[in-house]
C-alpha positions in Angstrom: 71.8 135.9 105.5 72.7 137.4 101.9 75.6 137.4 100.0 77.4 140.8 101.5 76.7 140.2 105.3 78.2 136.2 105.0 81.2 138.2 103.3 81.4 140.3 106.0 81.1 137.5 108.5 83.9 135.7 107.1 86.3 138.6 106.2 85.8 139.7 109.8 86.4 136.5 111.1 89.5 135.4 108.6 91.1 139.0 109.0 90.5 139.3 113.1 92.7 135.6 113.2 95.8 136.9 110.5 96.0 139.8 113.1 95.9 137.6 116.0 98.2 135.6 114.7 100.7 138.3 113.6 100.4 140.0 117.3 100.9 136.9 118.9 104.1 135.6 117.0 105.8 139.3 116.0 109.3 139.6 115.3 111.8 140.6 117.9 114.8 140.6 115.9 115.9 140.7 112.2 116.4 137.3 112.8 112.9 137.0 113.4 111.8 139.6 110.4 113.8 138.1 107.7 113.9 134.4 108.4 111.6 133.5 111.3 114.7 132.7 113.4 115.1 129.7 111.3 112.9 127.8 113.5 110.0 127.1 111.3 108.9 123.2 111.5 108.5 121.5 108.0 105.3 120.5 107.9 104.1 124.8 108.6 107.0 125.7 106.4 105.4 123.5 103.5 101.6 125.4 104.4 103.3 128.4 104.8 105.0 128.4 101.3 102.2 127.2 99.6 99.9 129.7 100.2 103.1 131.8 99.2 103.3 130.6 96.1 99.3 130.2 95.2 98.6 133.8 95.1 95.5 135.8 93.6 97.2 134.9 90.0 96.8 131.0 91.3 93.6 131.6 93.3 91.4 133.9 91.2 93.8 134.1 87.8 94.4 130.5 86.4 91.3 129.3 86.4 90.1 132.7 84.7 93.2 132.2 82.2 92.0 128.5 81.4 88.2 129.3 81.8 88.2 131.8 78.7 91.4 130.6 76.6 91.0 126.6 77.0 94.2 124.8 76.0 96.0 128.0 75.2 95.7 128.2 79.3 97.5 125.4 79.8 101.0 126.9 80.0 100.2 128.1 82.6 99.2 125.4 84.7 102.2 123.3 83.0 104.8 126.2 83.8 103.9 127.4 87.3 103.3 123.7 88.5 106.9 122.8 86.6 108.7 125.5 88.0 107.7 124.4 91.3 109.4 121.5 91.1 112.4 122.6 89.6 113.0 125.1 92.3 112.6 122.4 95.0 115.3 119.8 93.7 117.7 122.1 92.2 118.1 125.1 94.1 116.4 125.5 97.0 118.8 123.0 99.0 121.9 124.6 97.9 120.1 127.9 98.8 119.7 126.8 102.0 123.1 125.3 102.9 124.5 128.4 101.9 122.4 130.1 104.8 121.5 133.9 103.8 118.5 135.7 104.3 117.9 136.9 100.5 118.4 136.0 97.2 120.7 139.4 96.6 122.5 138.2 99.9 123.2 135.4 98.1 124.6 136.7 94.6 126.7 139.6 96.6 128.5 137.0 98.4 128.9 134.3 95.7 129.5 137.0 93.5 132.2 138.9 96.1 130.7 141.8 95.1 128.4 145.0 96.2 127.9 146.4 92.4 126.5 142.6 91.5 124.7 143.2 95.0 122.7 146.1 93.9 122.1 144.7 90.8 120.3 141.7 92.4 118.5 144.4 94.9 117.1 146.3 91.7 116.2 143.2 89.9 114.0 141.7 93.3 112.0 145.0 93.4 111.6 144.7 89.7 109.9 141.3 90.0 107.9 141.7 93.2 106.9 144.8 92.3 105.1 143.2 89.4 104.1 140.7 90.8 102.3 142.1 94.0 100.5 144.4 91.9 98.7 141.3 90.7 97.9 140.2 94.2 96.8 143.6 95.1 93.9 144.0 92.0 93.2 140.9 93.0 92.0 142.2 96.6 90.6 145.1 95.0 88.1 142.7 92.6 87.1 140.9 95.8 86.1 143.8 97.3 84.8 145.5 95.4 82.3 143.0 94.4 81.2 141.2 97.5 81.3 144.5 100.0 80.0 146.6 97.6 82.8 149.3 97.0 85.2 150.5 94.4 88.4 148.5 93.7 90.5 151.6 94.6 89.1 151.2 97.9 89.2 147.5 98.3 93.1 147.6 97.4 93.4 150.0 99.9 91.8 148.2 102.6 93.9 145.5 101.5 97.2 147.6 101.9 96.2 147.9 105.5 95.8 144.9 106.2 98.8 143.7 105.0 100.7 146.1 106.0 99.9 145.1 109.8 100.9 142.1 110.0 104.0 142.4 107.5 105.1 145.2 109.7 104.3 144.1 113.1 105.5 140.2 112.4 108.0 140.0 109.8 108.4 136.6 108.4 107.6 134.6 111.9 104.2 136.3 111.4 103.5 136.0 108.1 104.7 132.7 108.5 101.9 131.0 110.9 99.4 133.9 108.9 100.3 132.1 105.5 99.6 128.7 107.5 96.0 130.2 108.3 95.6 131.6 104.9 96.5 128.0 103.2 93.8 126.4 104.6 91.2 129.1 104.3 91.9 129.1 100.4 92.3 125.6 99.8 89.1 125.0 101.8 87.6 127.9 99.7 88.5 126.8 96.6 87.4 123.2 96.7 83.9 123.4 98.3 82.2 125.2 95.5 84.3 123.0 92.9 82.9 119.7 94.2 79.2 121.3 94.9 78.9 122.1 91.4 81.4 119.3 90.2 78.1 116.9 92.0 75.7 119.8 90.4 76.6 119.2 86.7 77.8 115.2 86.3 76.9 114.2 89.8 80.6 112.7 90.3 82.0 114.5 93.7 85.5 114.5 92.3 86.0 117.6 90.6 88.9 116.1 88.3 86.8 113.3 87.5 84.1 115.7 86.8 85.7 117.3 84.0 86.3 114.3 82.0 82.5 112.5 83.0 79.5 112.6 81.1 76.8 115.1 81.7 74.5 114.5 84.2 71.0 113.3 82.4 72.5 113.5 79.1 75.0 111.1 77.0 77.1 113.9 76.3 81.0 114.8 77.9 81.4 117.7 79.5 84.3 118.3 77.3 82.3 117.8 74.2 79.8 119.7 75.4 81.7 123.1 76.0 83.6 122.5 72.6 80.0 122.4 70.9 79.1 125.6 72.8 82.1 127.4 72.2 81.8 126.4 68.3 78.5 127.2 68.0 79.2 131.1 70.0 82.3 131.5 67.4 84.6 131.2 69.7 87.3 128.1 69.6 86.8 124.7 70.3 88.2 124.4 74.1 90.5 122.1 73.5 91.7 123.1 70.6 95.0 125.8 70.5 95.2 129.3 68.7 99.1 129.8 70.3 102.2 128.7 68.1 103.9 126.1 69.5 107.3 128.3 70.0 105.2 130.9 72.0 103.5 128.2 74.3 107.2 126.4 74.2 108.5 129.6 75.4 105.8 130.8 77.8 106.0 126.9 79.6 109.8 127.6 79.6 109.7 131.4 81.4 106.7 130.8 83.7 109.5 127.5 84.7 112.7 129.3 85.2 111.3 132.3 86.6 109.5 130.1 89.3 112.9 128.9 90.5 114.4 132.4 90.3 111.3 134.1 92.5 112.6 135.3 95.9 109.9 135.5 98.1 109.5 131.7 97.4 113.1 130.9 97.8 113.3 133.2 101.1 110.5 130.5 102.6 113.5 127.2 102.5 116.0 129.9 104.7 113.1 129.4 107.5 113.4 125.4 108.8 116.2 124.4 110.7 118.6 122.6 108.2 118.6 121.7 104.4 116.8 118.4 105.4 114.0 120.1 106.7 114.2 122.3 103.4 113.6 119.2 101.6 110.7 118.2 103.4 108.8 121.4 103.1 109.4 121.4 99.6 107.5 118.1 99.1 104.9 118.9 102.0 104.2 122.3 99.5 104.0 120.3 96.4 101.4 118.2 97.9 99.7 121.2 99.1 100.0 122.7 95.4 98.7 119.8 93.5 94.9 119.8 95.2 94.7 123.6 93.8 96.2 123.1 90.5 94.4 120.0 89.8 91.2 121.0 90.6 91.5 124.4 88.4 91.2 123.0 85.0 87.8 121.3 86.3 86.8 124.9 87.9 87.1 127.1 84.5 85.7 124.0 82.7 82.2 124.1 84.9 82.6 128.0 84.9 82.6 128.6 81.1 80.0 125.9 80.3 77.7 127.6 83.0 78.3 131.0 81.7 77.4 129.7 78.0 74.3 128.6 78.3 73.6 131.2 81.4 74.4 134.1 79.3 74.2 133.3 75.5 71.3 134.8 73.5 69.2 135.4 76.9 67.2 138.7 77.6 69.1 141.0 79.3 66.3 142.3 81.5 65.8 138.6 82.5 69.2 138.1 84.1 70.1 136.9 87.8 71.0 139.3 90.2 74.8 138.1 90.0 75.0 139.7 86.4 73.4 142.7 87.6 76.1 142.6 90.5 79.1 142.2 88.4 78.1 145.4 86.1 78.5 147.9 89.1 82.2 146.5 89.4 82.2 147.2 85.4 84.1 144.1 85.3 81.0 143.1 83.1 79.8 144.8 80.1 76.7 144.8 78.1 76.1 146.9 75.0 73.4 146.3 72.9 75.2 147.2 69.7 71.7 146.0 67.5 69.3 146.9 69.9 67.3 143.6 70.5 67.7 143.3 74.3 69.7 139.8 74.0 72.8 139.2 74.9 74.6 138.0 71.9 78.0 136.3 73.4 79.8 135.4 70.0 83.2 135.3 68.9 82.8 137.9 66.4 84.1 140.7 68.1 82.4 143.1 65.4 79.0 141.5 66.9 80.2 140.3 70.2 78.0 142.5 73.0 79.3 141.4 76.2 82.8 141.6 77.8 84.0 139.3 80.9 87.0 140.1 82.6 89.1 136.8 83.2 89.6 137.7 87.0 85.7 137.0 87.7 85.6 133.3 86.8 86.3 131.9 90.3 84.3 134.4 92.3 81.3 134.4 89.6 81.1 130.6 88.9 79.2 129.9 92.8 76.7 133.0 92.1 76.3 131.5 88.5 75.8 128.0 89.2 73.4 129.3 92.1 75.0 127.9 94.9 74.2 128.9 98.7 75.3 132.0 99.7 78.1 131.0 102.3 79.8 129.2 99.7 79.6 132.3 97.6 81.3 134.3 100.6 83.9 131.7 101.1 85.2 132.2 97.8 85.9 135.6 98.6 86.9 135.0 101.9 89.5 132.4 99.8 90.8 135.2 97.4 91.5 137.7 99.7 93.3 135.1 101.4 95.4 133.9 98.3 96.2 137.4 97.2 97.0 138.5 100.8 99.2 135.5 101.9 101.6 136.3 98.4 101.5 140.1 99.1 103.1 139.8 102.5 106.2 137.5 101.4 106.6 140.0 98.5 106.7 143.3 100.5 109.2 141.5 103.1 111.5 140.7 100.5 111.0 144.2 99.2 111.5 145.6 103.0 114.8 143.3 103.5 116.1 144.1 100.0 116.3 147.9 100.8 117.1 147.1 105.2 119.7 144.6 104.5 120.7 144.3 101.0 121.4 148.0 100.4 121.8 149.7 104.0 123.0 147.0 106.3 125.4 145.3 103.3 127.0 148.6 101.9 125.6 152.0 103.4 126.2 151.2 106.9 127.4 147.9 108.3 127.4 148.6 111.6 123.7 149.6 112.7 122.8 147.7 115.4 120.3 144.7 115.2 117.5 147.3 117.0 117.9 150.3 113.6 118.2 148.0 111.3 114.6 146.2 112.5 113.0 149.7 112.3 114.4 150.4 109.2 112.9 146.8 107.6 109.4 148.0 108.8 109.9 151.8 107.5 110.6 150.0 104.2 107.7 147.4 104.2 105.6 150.5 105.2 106.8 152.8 102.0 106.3 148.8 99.6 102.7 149.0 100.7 102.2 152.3 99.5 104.1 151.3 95.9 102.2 148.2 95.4 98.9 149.9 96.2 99.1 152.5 93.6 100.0 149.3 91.1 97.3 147.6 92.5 94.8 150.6 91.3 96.8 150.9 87.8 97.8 147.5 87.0 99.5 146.8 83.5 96.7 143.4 82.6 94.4 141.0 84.3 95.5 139.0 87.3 97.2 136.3 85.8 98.8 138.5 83.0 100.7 140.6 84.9 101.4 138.1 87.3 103.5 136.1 84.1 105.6 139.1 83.4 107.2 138.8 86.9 108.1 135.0 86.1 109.7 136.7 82.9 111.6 139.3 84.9 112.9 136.5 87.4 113.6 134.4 84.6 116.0 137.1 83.2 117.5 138.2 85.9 117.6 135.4 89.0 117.7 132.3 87.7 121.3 132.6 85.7 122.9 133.9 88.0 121.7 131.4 90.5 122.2 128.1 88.8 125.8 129.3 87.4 126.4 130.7 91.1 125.7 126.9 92.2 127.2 124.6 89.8 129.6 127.0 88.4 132.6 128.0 90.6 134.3 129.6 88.0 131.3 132.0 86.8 133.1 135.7 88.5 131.8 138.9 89.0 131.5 140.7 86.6 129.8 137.7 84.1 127.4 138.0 86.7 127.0 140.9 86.7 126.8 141.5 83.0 124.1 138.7 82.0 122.1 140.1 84.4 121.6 143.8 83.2 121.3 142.2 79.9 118.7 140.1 80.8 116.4 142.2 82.7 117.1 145.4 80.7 116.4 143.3 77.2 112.9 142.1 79.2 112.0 145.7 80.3 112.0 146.8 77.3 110.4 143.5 75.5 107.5 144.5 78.4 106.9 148.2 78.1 107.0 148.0 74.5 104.7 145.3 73.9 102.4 145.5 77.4 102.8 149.3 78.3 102.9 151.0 74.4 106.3 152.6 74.6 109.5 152.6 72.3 106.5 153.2 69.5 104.5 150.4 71.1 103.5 147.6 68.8 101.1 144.6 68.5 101.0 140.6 68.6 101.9 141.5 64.7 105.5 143.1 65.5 106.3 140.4 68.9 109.8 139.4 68.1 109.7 135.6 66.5 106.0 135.3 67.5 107.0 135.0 71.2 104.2 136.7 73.7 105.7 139.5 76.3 104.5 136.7 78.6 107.4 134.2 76.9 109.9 136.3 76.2 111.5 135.8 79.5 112.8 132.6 77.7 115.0 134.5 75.4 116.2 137.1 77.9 116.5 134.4 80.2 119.0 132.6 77.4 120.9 136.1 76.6 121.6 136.2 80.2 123.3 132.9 80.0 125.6 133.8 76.9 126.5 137.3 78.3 127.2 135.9 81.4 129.6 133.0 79.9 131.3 135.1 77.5 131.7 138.2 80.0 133.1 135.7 82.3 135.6 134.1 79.7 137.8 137.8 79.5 138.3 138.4 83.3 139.7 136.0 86.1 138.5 133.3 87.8 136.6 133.8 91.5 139.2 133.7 94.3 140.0 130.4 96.1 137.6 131.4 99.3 134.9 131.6 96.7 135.2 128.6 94.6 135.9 126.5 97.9 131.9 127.9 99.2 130.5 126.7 95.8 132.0 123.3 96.7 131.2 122.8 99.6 127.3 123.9 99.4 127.1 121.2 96.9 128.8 118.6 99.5 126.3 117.0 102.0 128.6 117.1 105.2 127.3 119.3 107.6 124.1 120.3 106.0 122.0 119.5 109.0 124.2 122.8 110.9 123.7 125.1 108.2 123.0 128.3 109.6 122.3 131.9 108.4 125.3 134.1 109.2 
């Protein structure tokens, strides 16, 4: 079979299961739609919340990122993987213990207050926003390469999808989905690595790989790319073109916003008590490491096989892959001397070929001429990653709006039954949002992925940490650092990413720091506004202070229970 009917295969098979699934386990209750019924086992919790967290930007994004900016990359990989941990010992126990469905739950009651509420509210549909708009381009790029249509149609059949089983099974069902989707991606992602891993230094280890010699030649991989990207104009590999403050500062956003991201956080209010919480946070580490490991060694085989593949060759002598990828226009020749070669240079006044980022993981099988189901898995893999993300980002969009906003402060006493069809009318109306940023994203994948990290970094991740192991941090502190925080990154991101306030370039960022970064800063100004507010008003009540306490107390953890 070609390339398109195995894609179709799979994408028919993979999709018909996520629906099964969602049908068979749909929610009942809000119970059920927020948290799962707080029944979810440790081991699927852990699956579950790391195909959560390994979205498109993970999936398709990363290895893109590292593929075509080599050590600059690394933040990345550094700050996502860093953050990860960070969340799991520092706050996603406490989170737990203090048994709420959402992160704005959370800061309204700690913060005894509905204003600080619908702060938090705004804030969380700031960030997912962002950051499913990511996931959805990065459904629209699979499809539109492997089935052959636009990505305004691919995102679209994407929406639908998700918005089925989101809708029909609330987090129970994207729950045991997400399960499904892990190991479709993480299969996906690691059978082409160790083909062509065995393909270019014979070692079946794709970590190993990367650092082994080439195979037939006494040459390292390593060396080798940095020879070819030398040689092309373009930067040694390993070598950095980022200031150390901006890579300082992106490792440091990408870090803190990871802990302050709520559809992550939501995943540790699903197992049965804070031990359990535990567990799936290392069962999900484990799960993270194989991808983020093996990436590096995927964008190192995918840029030294589009080097030589590309470089200097005859354009009416190139694969049908190439030919492929210009239809998306995600490729893009122009023969600006007129000698029908490709000239792939670092001089961008001679350069005659453009690559977007995003293709790196779905090209690199076609490129390395690999069989065509592996080729189709990798789709079958993306669409999974970006998928699996999607659907914990438009629940905690739908329970933001259902339970944050109506049931919390517009009407607290709907009934169990209104509120439900009120969480669904909400995830319907997300879809329809994150579609249209899906067709006009701000950046690439990964990009625009990052500035959602920076927008949870500013707002979330203050207010959380002082909420925990500050009982005297009050209301309106709170309050305070985080419109501060989130209206200084706004700004920092439409300016710089967007062209408004009189837009600006890498020449004007503010101390050199990247839009990507400067969640570090607003992040910090959050903290000082939030102290100093706090200094000139009165300390929590005792009910308050005595909750802080006692979620940081270990008796009676194991009852914890969402109320």
């Amino acid at each position: 079979m070609d390339v398109q009917s195995w894609t179709l295969l799979l994408v028919v098979v993979s999709f018909s299961l996520y629906i099964g699934i969602a049908i068979w386990s749909r929610a009942s209750s809000t119970s059920d739609f927020y948290i799962a019924g707080g029944h979810v086992p440790a081991l699927a919790n852990g699956l579950a919340t790391a195909a959560d967290w390994m979205s498109a930007a993970s999936f398709l994004g990363m290895a893109g990122l590292l593929s075509f900016t080599g050590y600059d990359g690394s933040v990345y990989l550094m700050g996502w993987t860093g953050g990860y941990v960070l969340l799991a010992l520092l706050l996603a126990p406490y989170l737990r213990k203090f048994g709420k469905f959402t992160v704005p739950d959370f800061i309204g009651d700690r913060y005894y207050s509905n204003i600080t509420r619908t702060v938090a509210v705004v804030c969380a549909l700031l960030v997912s926003f962002t950051y499913v708009a990511g996931q959805m381009r990065g459904v629209g790029l699979v499809f539109s390469r492997f089935l052959e249509v636009s990505i305004d149609t691919g995102v679209i059949i994407g929406m639908l999808i998700v918005l089925f089983y989101a809708v029909l099974g609330g987090m129970k069902g994207i729950t045991y989905t997400q399960v499904a989707q892990y190991c479709v991606l993480i299969f996906a992602f690691m059978v082409p690595a160790i083909f062509i891993s065995i393909q270019m230094t014979g070692n079946p280890i794709p970590q190993l790989g990367m650092g082994s010699r080439v195979l037939g030649e006494e040459t390292y991989l390593l060396d080798k790319l940095d020879g070819l990207s030398e040689a092309l104009g373009f930067t040694a590999y390993t070598d950095s073109s980022k200031s150390t403050l901006d890579i300082l500062c992106i490792t440091a956003a990408l870090m803190v916003g990871t802990a302050g991201l709520p559809h992550v956080i939501v995943r540790f209010f699903t197992v049965p008590n804070v031990r359990d919480a535990r567990k799936s946070a290392g069962y999900a580490l484990l799960f993270i490491a194989i991808l983020y490991t093996t990436a590096p060694a995927v964008a190192v085989f995918a840029r030294t096989n589009l080097l030589e593949t590309v470089s200097g060759q005859p354009y009416e002598e190139m694969p049908e892959w190439f030919r492929k990828w210009e239809t998306t226009g995600l490729i893009v020749f122009e023969d600006k001397n007129g000698d029908g070669l490709i000239q792939y240079v670092g001089d961008t006044s001679r350069n005659e070929l453009t690559v977007d980022p995003d293709i790196t993981v779905l090209a690199n099988p076609e490129i390395a001429d690999l069989p065509n189901w592996v080729i189709a898995l990798v789709a079958a893999g993306g669409l999974a990653a970006a998928l699996s993300t999607a659907a914990g980002l438009l629940l905690v969009i739908s329970t933001a709006i259902s339970h944050d906003l109506i049931k919390k402060q517009w009407k607290k006493d709907i009934s169990d039954g209104s509120e439900l069809i009120l969480a669904r009318i909400s995830a319907v109306v997300a879809v329809c949002i994150a579609g249209y940023f899906g067709i006009h994203p701000p950046d690439f994948v990964a990009a625009t992925v990052a500035l959602a990290f920076g927008l949870a970094a500013a707002s979330f991740f203050p207010a959380i940490i002082l909420g925990i192991f500050y009982k005297k941090m009050n209301k309106e502190g709170a309050t305070a650092g985080m419109v501060v925080g989130i209206g200084v990154m706004l700004y920092y991101m439409l300016r710089f990413k967007f062209d408004m306030f009189g837009g600006g370039t890498a020449a004007d960022w503010w101390f050199g720091i990247s839009p990507e970064g400067f969640g570090t800063v607003a992040m910090l100004l959050n903290f000082i506004v939030a102290l100093s507010v706090s200094a000139f008003f009165r300390d929590p009540p005792e009910e308050v202070q005595q909750i802080v306490e006692d979620i940081r107390l270990p008796k009676g953890a194991g009852e914890a229970r969402p109320h």
